[in-house]
C-alpha positions, -999 to 999 in steps of 0.1 A, spaced: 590 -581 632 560 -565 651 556 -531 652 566 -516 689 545 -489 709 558 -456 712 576 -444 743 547 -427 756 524 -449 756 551 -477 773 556 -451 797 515 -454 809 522 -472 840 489 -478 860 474 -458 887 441 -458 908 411 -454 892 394 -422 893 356 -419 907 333 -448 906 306 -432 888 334 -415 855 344 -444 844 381 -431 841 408 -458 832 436 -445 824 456 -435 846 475 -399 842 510 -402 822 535 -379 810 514 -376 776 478 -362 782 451 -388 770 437 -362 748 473 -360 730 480 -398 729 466 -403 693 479 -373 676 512 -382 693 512 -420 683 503 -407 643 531 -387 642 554 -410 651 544 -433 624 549 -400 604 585 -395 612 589 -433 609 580 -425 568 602 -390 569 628 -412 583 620 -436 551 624 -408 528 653 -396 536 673 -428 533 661 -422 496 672 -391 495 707 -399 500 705 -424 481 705 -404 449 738 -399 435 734 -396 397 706 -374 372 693 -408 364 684 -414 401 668 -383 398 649 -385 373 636 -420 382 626 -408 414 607 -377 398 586 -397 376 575 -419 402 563 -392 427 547 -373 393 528 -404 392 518 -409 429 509 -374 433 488 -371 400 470 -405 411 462 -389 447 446 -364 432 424 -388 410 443 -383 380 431 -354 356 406 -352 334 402 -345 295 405 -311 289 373 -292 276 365 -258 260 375 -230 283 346 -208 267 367 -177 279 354 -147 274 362 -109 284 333 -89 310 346 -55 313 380 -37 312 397 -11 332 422 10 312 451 24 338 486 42 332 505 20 315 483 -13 315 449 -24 315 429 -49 337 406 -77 318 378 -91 339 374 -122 322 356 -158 329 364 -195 316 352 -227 326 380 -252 341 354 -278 335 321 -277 318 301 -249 336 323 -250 361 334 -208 363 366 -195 374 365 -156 377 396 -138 372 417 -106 365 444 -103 333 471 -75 339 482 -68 306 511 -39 305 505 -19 273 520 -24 240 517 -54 217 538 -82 233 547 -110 235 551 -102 274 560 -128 297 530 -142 319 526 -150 358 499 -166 372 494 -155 406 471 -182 425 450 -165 454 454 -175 497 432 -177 520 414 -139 513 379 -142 514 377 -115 487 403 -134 467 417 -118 436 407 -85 446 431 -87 481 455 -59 484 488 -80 482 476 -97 453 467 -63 435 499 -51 446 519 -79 434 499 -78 400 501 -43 392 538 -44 402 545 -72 379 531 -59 349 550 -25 358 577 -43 347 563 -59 317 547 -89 330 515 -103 321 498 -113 352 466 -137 354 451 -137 389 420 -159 394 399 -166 427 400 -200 441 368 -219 458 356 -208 486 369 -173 477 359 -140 460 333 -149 433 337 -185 436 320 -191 469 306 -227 461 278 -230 490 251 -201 495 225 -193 520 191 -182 511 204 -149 512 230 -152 488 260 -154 521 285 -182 521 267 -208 541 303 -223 553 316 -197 569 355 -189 559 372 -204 528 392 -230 545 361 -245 563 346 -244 530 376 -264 513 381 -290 538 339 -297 533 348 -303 495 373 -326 511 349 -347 529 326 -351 498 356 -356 477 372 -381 490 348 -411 489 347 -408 454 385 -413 451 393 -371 448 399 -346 472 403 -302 473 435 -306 456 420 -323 428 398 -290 421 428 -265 433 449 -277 408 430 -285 378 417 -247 380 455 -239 379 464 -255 348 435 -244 335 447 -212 343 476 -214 324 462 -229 294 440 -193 291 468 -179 300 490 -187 269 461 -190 250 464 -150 249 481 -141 220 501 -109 239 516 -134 259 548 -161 255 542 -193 258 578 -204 264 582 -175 293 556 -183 321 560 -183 356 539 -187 386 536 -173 424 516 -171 452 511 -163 490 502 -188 519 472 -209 501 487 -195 466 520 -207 475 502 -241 484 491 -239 449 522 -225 431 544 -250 447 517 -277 433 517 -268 397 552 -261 395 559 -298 404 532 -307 382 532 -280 346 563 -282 332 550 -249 311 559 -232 345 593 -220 339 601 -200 364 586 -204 401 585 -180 433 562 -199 462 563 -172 493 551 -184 530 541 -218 524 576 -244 522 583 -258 551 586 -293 560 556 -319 567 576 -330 601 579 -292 614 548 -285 596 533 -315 618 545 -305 649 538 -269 653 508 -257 637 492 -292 623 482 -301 595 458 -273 575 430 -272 552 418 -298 528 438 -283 496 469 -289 518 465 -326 526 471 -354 496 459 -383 503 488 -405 510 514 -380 505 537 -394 542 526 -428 525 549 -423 491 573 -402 501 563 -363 492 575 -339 510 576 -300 507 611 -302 491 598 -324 463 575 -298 451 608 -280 441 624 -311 432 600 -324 410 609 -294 383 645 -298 387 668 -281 373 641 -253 364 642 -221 383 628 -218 417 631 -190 443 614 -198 481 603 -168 499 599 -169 531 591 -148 565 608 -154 597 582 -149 621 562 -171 599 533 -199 613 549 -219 587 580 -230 604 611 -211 594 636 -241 601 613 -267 581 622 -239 552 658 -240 551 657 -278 559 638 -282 525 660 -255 507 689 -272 518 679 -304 503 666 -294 470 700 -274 469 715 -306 470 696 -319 443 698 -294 421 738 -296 428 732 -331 419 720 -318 381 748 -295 380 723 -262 383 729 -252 418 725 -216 410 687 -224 398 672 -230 434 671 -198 458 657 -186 492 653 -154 505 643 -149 539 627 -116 552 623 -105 588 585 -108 583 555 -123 596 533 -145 575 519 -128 543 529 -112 506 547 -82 517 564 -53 498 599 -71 504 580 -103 490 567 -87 459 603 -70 449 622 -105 457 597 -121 428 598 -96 405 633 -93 405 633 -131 405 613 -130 376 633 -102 358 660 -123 358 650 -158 342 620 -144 321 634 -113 308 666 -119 313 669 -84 332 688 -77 360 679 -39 370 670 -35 410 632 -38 415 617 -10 443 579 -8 445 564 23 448 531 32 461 506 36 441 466 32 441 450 -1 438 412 -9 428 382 -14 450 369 -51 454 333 -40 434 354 -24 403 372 -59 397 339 -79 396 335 -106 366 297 -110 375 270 -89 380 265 -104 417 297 -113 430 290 -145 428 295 -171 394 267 -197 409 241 -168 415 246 -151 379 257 -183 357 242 -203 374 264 -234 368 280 -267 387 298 -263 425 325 -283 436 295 -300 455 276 -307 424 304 -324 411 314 -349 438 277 -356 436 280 -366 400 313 -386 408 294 -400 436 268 -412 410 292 -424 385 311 -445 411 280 -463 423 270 -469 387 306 -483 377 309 -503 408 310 -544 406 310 -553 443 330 -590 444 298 -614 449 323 -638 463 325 -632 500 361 -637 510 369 -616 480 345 -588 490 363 -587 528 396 -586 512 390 -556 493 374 -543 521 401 -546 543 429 -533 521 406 -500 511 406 -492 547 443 -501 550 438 -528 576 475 -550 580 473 -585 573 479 -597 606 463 -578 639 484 -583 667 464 -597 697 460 -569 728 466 -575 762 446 -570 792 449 -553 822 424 -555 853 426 -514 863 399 -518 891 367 -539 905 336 -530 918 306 -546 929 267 -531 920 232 -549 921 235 -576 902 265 -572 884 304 -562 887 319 -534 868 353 -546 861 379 -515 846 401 -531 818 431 -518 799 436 -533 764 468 -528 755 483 -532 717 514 -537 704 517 -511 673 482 -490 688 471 -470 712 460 -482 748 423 -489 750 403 -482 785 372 -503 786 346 -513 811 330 -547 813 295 -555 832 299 -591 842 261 -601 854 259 -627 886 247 -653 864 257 -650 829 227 -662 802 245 -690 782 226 -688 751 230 -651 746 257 -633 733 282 -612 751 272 -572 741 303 -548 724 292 -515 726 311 -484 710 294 -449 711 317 -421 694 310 -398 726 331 -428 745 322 -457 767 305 -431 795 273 -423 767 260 -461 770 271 -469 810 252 -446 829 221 -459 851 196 -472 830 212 -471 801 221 -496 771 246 -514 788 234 -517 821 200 -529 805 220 -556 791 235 -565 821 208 -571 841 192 -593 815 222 -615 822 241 -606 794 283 -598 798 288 -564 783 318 -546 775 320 -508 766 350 -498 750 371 -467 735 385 -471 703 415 -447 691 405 -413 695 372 -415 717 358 -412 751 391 -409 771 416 -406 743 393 -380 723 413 -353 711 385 -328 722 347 -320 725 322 -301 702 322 -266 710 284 -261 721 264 -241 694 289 -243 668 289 -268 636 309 -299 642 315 -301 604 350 -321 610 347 -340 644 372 -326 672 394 -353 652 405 -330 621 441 -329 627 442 -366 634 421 -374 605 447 -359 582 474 -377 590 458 -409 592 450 -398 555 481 -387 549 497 -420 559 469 -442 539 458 -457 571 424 -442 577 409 -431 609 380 -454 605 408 -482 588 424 -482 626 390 -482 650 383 -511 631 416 -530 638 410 -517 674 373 -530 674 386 -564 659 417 -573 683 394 -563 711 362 -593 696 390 -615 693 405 -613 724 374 -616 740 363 -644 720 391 -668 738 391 -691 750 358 -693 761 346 -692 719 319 -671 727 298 -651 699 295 -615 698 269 -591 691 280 -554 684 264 -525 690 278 -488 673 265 -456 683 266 -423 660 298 -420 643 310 -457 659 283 -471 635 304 -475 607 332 -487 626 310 -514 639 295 -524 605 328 -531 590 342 -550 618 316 -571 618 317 -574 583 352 -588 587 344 -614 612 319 -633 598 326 -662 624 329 -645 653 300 -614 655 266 -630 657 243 -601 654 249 -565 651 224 -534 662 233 -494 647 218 -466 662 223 -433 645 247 -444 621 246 -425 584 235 -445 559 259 -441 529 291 -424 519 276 -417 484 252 -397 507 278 -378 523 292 -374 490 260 -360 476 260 -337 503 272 -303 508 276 -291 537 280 -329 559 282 -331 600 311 -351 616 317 -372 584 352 -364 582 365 -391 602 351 -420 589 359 -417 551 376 -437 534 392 -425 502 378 -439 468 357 -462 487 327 -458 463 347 -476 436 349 -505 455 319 -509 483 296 -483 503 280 -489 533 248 -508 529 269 -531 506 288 -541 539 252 -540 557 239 -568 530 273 -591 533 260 -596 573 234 -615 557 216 -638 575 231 -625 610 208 -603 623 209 -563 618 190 -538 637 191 -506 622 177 -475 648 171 -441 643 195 -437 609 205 -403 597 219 -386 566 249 -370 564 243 -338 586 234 -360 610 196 -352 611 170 -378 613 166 -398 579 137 -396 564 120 -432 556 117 -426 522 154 -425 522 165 -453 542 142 -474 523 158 -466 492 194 -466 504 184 -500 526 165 -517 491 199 -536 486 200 -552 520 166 -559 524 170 -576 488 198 -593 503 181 -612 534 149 -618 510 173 -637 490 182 -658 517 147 -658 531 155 -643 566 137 -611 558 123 -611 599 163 -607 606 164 -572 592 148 -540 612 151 -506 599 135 -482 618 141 -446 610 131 -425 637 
């Protein structure tokens, strides 16, 4: 049964077109355009929640749970690219505050080799074995040295707990991209993460994948301390540290006791109110198989697990008790219902005093096995500079070891290397088409005639395309007085929407006049359904497109996966039943878009031209700080194709390539798009149609 159209986009109903010279087509409706594709995601979202919690209810015994816990283990260790073989930590102690009662351990390991994590040890005094929390870090940009976390840490060990709290990427000493100066050169640690992300995902990882192996790395230096109990660890966090505690306590069954604060929710509320956040917070697929926020608690069921949360949090308070309320069931299911616990404070979003006492106490009571009240008293806390690990502030400037950026390049490199690109050409398409999660069958559009106009020597015709299980997309066709038979009708997409290539003298009209039909069209999420516009004289790292990017990622249908199908109904359509051939033309961030589509029709796109397209992923993966990239990634692509393998299957159609760039979207140099291009060029030499190839950097 096909897929039907949301309500909102039913409800379009058609109206006059706007200006002649705007090239508006559709008409206003109850949803603003700018809304329709975030919209239209997240009700294929709430179709999967929906999915979800059939199986929920569903479960009825502790087999049923435990079935259903080792498949989502599975699915979320896979999204995050699986883990790796652990390697020496090469721990080692920096300095050492002595206070009343406890002492602080600056100390550095190595998650992976020269990979640095910088951290604190609170050890209380005496000679142990103490119970040991690790506290991961939010979103501070001095990381282990924020005041709640100090707080929190120097409370715990207090009362007899020893504490580990490390600084994430992005954060504290771990800032992963630097300036000349020696600043971050991403400004603010979520920016910073959701760049890893970009680089990341190509090569079949993502920000998760580093967050979380520096947590159980964490914890294995943690018990590797000899004043410390294996058996008796635990494991909380704020915001982005309660991202990360509810992640390892799903996934380290060492964690025996768990107290996430202001982070649960649930991904529909999460979804609808503040969107989707940074990159550590997004696994790829996660909508796709099912894992919500309750599953992070479910996952260690029956172990211990208090949520904290804040009323007046960003992070909805109703998604909370929605996911407490079913991992209460669950746990009721395992005959523990005592084990799960919420408590709710009339806070806004952070670790606060009330916070700190609630895990504590929490802790006190299924580590220690002490119930006494917990109050926190005030008390002083240390400056940033005294809790320093390196001499700098920074692990790359004084160890001078690998980023998260030198990695992905070196996951990039292996990827290419390991790579055995189907020589076959139906096979190739195939497992091109199910890596960008295109369906089996495309459902042909429909068209709408909006509005007509005559100009010299051609009409501009205003079309609707209309697709059952997509959004709406407005197009604009040039129909010349006399169309040239022998040439093919022109497809152009621009990622700055059908307006960049129809104004007076410009691509399409040039076209046109040469007696060519032309039809400019926007695919899902540009021109008139663009979520937004660059903010002049600010870094367009993600493309206005973030929070629509995630979701398609979260639903395994990427963003680039659906501008294809968009691109391919549309050829098709306009293909019959006149038969005619196709040449496409892509534009900036539509080039890729445009190369796999093409790619994919074989029969029915002729030629193709790019202009200002990047040349690779494993170039965006090699790079660290990327420009509008975000979008058209495709998760653990490398493994199977990049892009100049798709630019070597058009062989012998022919390919213009203009004015190619690299992944920050400055000018590629010709040394490098002859290098990258060596493959293709190989490719039409092989075929002897070498004059059918133009590369022309600018």
């Amino acid at each position: 049964m096909p897929r039907r159209l949301p309500a909102l986009v039913l409800a379009l109903t058609l109206a006059a077109p706007a200006a002649a010279d705007d090239f508006t087509v559709l008409p206003v409706g109850a949803t603003p355009s700018k809304k329709l594709l975030h919209e239209f995601l997240l009700a294929e979202c709430r179709a999967k929640f929906t999915t979800r919690l059939a199986e929920i209810e569903s479960l009825k015994t502790p087999a049923d749970v435990a079935a259903r816990q080792d498949r989502l283990r599975t699915q979320f260790v896979a999204a995050l690219g699986g883990f790796p073989a652990k390697t020496p930590l090469n721990a080692r102690t920096v300095g050492t505050l002595k206070r009343d009662g406890y002492r602080v351990e600056k100390v550095i390991y190595e998650s992976r080799p020269e990979h640095h994590v910088t951290a604190n040890l609170y050890l209380p005094d005496g000679p142990g074995p103490f119970p040991g929390v690790l506290m991961p870090i939010g979103h501070s940009q001095n990381g282990k040295a924020a005041e709640y976390v100090q707080r929190g840490c120097v409370l715990l060990v207090k009362n007899g707990f020893a504490v580990l709290a490390y600084d994430p990427i992005g954060q504290g000493e771990r800032v992963q991209l630097l300036d000349k100066l020696g600043q971050p050169a991403i400004k603010g640690s979520t920016s910073e993460h959701t760049m890893t992300m970009v680089g990341a995902l190509p090569t079949g990882y993502c920000t998760a994948s580093f967050r979380v192996w520096d947590g159980i790395r964490s914890i294995d230096y943690l018990v590797s301390r000899p004043e410390i109990d294996a058996k008796r660890i635990g494991c909380t966090g704020c915001s982005g540290g309660g991202t990360l505690t509810s992640y390892l306590m799903a996934l380290d069954d060492r964690i025996a006791a768990a107290a996430p604060s202001c982070y649960l929710t649930s991904l529909d509320r999460l979804f609808s109110t503040i969107g989707p956040q940074d990159g550590e917070q997004n696994i790829p697929g996660q909508v796709a198989f099912g894992l919500d926020h309750a599953d992070f608690i479910t996952l260690r069921a029956p172990k211990p697990t208090l949520v904290i949360a804040a009323t007046k949090d960003f992070f909805d308070i109703k998604g909370t008790w929605d996911t407490f309320r079913e991992a209460s069931r669950v746990y009721s299911k395992l005959g523990f219902p005592e084990r799960v616990e919420l408590v709710e404070t009339d806070t806004s979003h952070g670790y606060p005093k009330s916070h700190r006492e609630a895990a504590v106490r929490f802790f006190n009571r299924w580590l220690r096995n002490a119930h006494d009240p917990v109050t926190e008293p005030d008390f002083p806390i240390e400056k940033d500079a005294d809790l320093l690990c390196t001499r700098t502030g920074n692990v790359l400037e004084d160890l001078k070891g690998k980023s998260v950026f030198d990695l992905n390049a070196a996951w990039a490199d292996e990827a290419v290397k390991a790579r055995s690109t189907p020589r076959e050409p139906a096979a190739f398409r195939a497992a091109v088409a199910a890596k960008i999660g295109l369906p089996e069958t495309i459902p042909a559009p429909t068209l709408e005639k909006v509005g007509q106009e005559s100009r010299d020597g051609y009409t501009v015709l205003r079309l609707l395309y209309k697709q059952d299980g997509g959004l709406p997309l407005p197009a604009v066709a040039l129909v010349p007085a006399r169309e040239n038979r022998e040439g093919p009708r022109a497809v152009l997409v621009h990622d700055g929407g059908k307006a960049a290539v129809l104004a007076p003298g410009g691509e399409a009209e040039k076209l046109v006049k040469a007696g060519r039909y032309v039809l400019a069209i926007d695919l899902s999420g540009w021109g008139e359904t663009a979520p937004g516009v660059p903010t002049p004289g600010r870094p367009n790292y993600f493309g206005v497109e973030s929070r629509e990017t995630f979701l398609s990622i979260h639903l395994s249908r990427p963003l680039l996966g659906r501008r294809v199908q968009d691109l391919i109904a549309v050829v098709r359509h306009l293909r019959n039943p006149a038969a005619k051939d196709i040449e496409l033309f892509g534009f900036g961030a539509a080039a890729p878009v445009v190369l796999h589509a093409a790619a994919l029709l074989p029969d029915e796109v002729v030629a193709v031209t790019l202009d200002r397209g990047v040349l690779s992923w494993a170039l965006v993966a090699r790079t660290a700080a990327s420009e509008n990239q975000f979008a058209n990634v495709v998760p653990g692509a490398l493994a199977v194709y990049d892009l100049p393998d798709l630019a070597a299957s058009l062989a012998p159609r022919p390919l213009v390539v203009r004015n190619p760039t690299d992944a920050a979207g400055r000018p590629a140099a010709a040394e490098l798009a002859t290098a990258t291009y060596a493959r293709v060029r190989a490719a039409y030499a092989r075929d002897g149609f070498e004059g059918r190839l133009s590369v022309s950097p600018r």
